[in-house]
N, C-alpha and C positions, 0 to 999 in steps of 0.2 A: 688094565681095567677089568678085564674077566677074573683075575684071580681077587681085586676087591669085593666084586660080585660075587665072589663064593665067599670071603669073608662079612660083609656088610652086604647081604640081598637085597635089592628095593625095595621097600614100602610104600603100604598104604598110607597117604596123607592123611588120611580120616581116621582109620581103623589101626593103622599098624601092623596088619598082618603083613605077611611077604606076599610081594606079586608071583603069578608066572610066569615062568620062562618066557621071556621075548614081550612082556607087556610092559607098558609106561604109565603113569596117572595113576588111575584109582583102581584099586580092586572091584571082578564082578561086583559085588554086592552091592557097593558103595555108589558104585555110576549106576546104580538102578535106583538108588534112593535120594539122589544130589535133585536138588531144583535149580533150572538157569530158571532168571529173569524169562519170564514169555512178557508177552503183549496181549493187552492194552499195560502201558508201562506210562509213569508220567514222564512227560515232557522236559522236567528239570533235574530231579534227581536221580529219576529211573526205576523209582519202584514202583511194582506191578500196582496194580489200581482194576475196583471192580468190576468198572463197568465202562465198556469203552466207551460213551456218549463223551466221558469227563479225560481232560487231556492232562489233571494237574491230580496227584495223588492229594489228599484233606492236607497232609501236614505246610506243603510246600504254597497253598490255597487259602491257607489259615497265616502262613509265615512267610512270606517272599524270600527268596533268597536270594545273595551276592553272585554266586557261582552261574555260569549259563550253563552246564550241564552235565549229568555224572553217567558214566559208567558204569555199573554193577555186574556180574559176574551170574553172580547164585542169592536166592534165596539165605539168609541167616536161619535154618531151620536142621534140624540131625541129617546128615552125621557130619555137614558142614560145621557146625559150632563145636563141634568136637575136634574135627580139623584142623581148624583157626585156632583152638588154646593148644593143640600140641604145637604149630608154628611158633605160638608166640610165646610160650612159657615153659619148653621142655627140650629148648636147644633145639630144633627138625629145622635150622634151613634151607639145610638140603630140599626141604620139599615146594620153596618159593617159586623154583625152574616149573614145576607143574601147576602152579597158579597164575603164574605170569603167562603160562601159553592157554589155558583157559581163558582170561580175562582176553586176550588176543584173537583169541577164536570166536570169541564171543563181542568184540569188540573194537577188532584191531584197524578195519578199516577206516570205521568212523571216524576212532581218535586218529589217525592221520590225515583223515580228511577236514580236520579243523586245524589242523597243524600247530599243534604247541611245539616252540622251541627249548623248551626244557621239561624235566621232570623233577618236581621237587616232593621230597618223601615227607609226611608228617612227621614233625620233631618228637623223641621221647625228652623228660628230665633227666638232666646228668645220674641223678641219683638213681632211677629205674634205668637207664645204660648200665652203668657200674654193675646193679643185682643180676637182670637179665645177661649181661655180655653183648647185647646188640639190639638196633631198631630193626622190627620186625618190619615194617614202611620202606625202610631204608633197600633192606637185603631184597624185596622183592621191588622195588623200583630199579634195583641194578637188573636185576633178569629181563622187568620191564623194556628198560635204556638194550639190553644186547637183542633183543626179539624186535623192537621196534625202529630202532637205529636215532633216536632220542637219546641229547644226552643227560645226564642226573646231575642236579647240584643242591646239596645236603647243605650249605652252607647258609642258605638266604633266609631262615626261620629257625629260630630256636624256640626251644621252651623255657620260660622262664621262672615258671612257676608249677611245682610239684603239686599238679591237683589232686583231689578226692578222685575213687574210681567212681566211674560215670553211669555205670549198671545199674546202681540202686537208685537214680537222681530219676526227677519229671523230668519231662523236654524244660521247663522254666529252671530248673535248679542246672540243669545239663549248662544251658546257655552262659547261664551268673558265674559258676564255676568255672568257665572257659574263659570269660569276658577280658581278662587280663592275662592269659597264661602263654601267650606266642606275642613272640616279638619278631621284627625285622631286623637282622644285623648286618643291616645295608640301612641309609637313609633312602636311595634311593635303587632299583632293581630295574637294569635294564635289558628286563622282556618284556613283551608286547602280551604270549599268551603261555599259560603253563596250565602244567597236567598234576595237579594233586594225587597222592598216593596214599592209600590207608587201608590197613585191613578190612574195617567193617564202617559199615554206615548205619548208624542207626537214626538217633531224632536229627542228625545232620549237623550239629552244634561245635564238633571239631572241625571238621572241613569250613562251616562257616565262619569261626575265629580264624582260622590261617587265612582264608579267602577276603575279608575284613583286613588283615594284616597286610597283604602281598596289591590290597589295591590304592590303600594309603602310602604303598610304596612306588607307587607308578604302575604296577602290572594292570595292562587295559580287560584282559580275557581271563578267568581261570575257569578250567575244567577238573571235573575227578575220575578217579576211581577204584574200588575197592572190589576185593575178592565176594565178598556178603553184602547183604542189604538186608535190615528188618521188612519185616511186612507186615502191614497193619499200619494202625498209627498209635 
């Protein structure tokens, strides 16, 4: 192990510099610039919200949603979003083991105290598996599953449909474009409550097509959660 560590030194997940000697996660810099989630957070999805009177952030207030309640991590804002495209588009998953104890740290008790009996990762399409080499959901839901003691099953959801990237959509164009693109490949799924995985959260419109999905299959409970979360609406 040490002599890999002289050849491949750890990195930053954000930045990519090398750490120092004897550090883990994120370089100085980076851990002075990361936003967790604080509170007043809403109640459903978890993202922060202005004003504590209000228990529901506008989006989730304006949109009910399937899911009873997510997890977030961080803030979606620099040098986090820079982080999450080296994860997901430059081979790093080496760096999922320091996301998944993040989200842990930041979350770990809770989601065992509603106790989801499985974890299941947001599906990619075959054809973005093939380009990528791997679901970025996937690999950190395994990290998830070893820190948690949750097991992962990658089977119950696929994608069916190679959507449009979601970036440039409204939250209404977000939603249309999901509307059909996960399926069940089980008729019916016998868990009671599961823990969704996903990189990011933004208008919430992936997690709600899986969540849609997995409860027309019988699952009674889903929960999420993801490294990031938009802010704002």
């Amino acid at each position: 192990m040490k002599l890999l560590e002289l050849l491949y030194p750890p990195s930053c997940p954000l930045c990519g510099d090398v750490l120092r000697e004897g550090t883990h996660g994120f370089c100085d810099a980076c851990r002075k610039k990361v936003e967790y989630v604080k509170t007043p957070a809403c109640e459903i999805c978890g993202k922060e919200i202005a004003k504590a009177r209000y228990v529901l952030c506008e989006d989730c207030a304006r949109r009910p949603k399937h899911f009873v309640k997510g997890f977030p991590a961080f803030n979606y804002v620099p040098p986090m979003n820079e982080g999450i495209y080296r994860f997901k588009y430059h081979f790093e998953r080496c760096h999922a083991s320091v996301f998944a104890g993040e989200i842990v740290k930041a979350h770990g008790k809770e989601i065992l105290s509603v106790a989801p009996e499985v974890i299941i990762p947001v599906p990619i399409h075959k054809k973005k598996l093939m380009k990528r080499g791997y679901n970025q959901a996937e690999v950190l839901a395994g990290e998830l599953s070893r820190l948690l003691g949750i097991p992962v099953d990658a089977s119950v959801l696929i994608r069916g449909k190679n959507t449009v990237p979601q970036k440039n959509l409204s939250p209404e164009e977000r939603k249309n474009n999901l509307k059909t693109a996960f399926l069940s490949a089980q008729n019916r799924v016998n868990y009671r409550s599961v823990l969704l995985v996903d990189d990011i959260y933004t208008t919430g419109a992936t997690v709600e097509a899986c969540t849609e999905r997995l409860l027309e299959a019988g699952v009674s409970e889903v929960y999420y959660t993801s490294i990031c979360i938009g802010k704002g609406y």
